[in-house]
N, C-alpha and C positions, 0 to 999 in steps of 0.2 A: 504493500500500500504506500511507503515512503518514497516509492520511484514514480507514484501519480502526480500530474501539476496539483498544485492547489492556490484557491484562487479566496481569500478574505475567511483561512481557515476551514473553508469547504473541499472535498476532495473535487476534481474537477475533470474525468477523464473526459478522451474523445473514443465516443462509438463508433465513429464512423473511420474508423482506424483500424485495420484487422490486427494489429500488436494488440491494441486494447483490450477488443474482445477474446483475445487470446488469453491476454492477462487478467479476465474479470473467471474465467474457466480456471486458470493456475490455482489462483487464490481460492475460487470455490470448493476444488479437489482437496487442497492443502489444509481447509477450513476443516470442511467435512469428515478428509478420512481418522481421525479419530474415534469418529461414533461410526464405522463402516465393516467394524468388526466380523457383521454375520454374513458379508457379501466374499468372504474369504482370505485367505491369507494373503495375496499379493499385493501389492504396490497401485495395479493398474488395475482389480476389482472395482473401482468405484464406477456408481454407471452414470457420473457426470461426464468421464469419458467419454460416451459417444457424442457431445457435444462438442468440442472439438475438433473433432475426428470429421466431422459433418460440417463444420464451418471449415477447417482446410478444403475439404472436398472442393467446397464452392468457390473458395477462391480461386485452386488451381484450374479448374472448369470454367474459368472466368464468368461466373452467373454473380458474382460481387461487383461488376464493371456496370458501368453506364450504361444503359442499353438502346438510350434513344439517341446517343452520336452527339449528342452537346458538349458534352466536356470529354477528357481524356479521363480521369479516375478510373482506375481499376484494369486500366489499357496499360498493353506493354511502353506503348509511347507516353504515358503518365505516369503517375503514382501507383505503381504497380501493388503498393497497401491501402489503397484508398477504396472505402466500399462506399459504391455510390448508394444516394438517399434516391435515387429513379428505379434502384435495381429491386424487383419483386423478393427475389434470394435476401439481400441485405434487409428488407422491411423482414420478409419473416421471422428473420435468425433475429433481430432486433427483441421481437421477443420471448426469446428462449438465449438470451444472453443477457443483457441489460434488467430486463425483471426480476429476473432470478438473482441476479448480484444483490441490485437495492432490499430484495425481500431480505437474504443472509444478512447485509449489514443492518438491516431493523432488527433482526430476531440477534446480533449481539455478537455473529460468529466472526465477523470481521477487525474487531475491537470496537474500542469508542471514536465512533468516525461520521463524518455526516457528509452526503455524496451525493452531488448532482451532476450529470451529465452536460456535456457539450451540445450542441445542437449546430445542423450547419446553418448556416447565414441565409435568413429569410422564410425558415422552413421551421413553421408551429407544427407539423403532423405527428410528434413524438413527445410522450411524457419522458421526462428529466428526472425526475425525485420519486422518492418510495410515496411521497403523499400524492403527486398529479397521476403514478401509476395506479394505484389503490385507489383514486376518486375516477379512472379511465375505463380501467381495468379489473373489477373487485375482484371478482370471481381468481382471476389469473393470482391474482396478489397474494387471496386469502389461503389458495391452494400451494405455492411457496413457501408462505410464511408454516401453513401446516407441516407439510414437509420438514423442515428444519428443526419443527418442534418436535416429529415424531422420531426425527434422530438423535437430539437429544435424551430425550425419555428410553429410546429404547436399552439401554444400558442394564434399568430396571425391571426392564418387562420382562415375564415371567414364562413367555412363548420357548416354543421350541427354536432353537437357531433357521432351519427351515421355516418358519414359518412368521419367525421375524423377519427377516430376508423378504419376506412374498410382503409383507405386511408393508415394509418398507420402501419395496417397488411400488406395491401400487397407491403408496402416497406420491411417489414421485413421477409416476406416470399422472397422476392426476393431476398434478402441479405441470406438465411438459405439454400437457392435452389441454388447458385451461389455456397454455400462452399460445398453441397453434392454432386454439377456434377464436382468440380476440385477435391473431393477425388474420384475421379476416380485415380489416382496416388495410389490410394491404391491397386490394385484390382491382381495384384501378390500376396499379402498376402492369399489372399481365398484360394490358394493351400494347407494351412495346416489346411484344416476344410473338413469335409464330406461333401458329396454331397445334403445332406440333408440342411444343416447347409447353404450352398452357395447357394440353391435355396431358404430359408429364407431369410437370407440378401438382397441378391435380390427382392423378394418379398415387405421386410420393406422398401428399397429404392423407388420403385415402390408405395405404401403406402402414402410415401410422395407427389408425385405429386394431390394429391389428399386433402390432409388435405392441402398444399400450396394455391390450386385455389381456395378453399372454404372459404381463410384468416379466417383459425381455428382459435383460439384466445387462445392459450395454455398457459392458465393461472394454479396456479396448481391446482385447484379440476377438470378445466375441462384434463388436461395431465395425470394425477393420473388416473382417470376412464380409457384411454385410453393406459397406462403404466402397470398397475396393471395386464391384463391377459395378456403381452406378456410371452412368457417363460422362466422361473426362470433357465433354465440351456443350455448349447449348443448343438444343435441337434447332433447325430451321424445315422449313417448306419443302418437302420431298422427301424427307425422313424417315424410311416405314420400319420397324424392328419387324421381322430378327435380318433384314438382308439392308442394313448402315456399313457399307463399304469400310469406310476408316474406325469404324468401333470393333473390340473384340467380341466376339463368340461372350464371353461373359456379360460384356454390357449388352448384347444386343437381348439375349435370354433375363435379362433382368427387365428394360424396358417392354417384353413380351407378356412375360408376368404380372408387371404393374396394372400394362393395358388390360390386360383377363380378368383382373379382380377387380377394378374400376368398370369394368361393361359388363361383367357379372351380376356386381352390386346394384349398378343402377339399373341393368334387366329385371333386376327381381325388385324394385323402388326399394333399395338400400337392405331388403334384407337378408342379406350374405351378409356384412358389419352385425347386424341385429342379431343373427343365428351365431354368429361367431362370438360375442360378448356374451349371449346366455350360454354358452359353452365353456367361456374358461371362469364357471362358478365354484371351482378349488383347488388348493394345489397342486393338487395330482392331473387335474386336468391341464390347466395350465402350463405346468412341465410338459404335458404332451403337445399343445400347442404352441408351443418354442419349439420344438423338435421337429413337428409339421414345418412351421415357417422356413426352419433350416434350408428342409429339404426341399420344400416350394423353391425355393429362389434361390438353392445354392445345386441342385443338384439336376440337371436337364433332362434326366431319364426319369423323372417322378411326373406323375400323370395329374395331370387338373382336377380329372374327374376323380382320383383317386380323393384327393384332400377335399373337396363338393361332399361326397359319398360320407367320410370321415365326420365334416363337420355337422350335416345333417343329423348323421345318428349321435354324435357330442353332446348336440343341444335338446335333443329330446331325451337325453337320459338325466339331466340337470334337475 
């Protein structure tokens, strides 16, 4: 925290800085893993991890760049750290970085610190403070601020380690799912991206409901496996999966997948999400749907119909 400017005693970072947001993830791991005990032994068990791991993604996929051609931010000819405030990518991660900070530094784990954000020049579209987030965004706020509490406390709780673990996923799932349904404020930006590109996005939002109700555990070897085939650059106008020339065999079966559960979903008006959340209603299920998800989207010889068949019987045994 001593290496942020500070500006009349306020800590004063810049968001719009991919060091930044790097560094509000550092500090969050560092914060946290003390109370991260039941998530395992390692180092890199914590599943703030994948967040991270998922804003690299974006940068090196240049989906943190300008996308309407006005300025250079985020272009190789620019400030190749700079995330633009036009980039749909950048507004979302906005909040699943930035909220999540100010919630920790409210609930105490940061020290005694009081932290407002930068904002770029001329641009009100972003709360700054844990207070303009929390009168913006309750819902998002209160489910952070939860979270924090629930790792705190968990030290005492009398659960089984298993089940601490599940318990404490899916607070944090709940907190990560609260900040990607309020970047819905973002969702004007997608006009400056192909139609291809916007039916991805969508798709990867869509994605998430699914690794949430499973309380993945996005630690980084298991977010890596899962980050590693997304695609390394932004779709444009002609871009059909599985047959994208310059993407590999991995990304191309990842974007195929995405498309399937996304036109599945909305074939059946949303209820594949629906059948799938009344399915992961316990641990044991649950572990089994991380295992499904694995092999959905890491393994190419796994059938669609197979995990359809799977989930239908799942949730009627609930």
């Amino acid at each position: 925290m001593t290496d942020m400017p500070v500006n009349n005693g306020i800590v004063n970072p810049d968001p719009w800085h991919y060091l930044y947001r790097m560094s509000f993830y550092r500090l969050l791991i560092a914060a946290t893993d003390p109370f991260m005990g039941s998530m395992g032994t390692n180092a890199t068990d914590s599943p703030i991890w994948g967040l991270p791991l998922q804003l690299g993604w974006m940068l090196t996929s240049g989906r943190l760049a300008d996308p309407t051609g006005a300025t250079t931010c985020g272009l190789q000819t620019g400030d190749t750290m700079c995330i633009s405030h036009h980039s749909w990518w950048g507004c979302q991660n906005y909040f699943v970085s930035v909220l999540p900070f100010l919630s920790a530094a409210q609930q105490g784990l940061l020290g005694a610190v009081q932290i407002q954000m930068q904002a770029p020049a001329g641009v009100m579209d972003y709360c700054t403070t844990y207070a303009e987030c929390a009168a913006s965004y309750p819902d998002a706020m209160a489910k952070w601020d939860a979270f924090y509490q629930g790792l705190k406390a968990a030290g005492a709780s009398p659960l089984a380690e298993n089940e601490k673990k599940d318990a404490l996923l899916g607070l944090f799932w709940a907190a990560q799912m609260a900040s990607t349904y309020a970047s819905a404020a973002c969702k004007a930006k997608q006009s400056s991206y192909s139609s291809v590109e916007v039916a991805f996005l969508n798709s990867w939002l869509n994605s998430a409901e699914y690794v949430s109700a499973a309380h993945f555990q996005s630690n980084l070897q298991k977010s890596a496996m899962f980050i590693t085939p997304l695609p390394g650059r932004i779709l444009k106008d002609g871009d059909s999966a599985p047959n994208i020339a310059d993407l590999s065999t991995e990304e191309n079966h990842t974007l195929s997948i995405f498309s399937w559960m996304n036109m599945v979903n909305n074939m059946l008006g949303g209820s594949l999400v629906r059948m799938w959340n009344s399915a992961m209603c316990s641990v044991q299920t649950r572990e089994k749907g991380r295992e499904m998800l694995e092999q959905l989207l890491l393994n190419p010889g796994y059938a669609t119909g197979t995990f359809l068949s799977i989930v239908t019987g799942m949730s009627t045994g609930c």
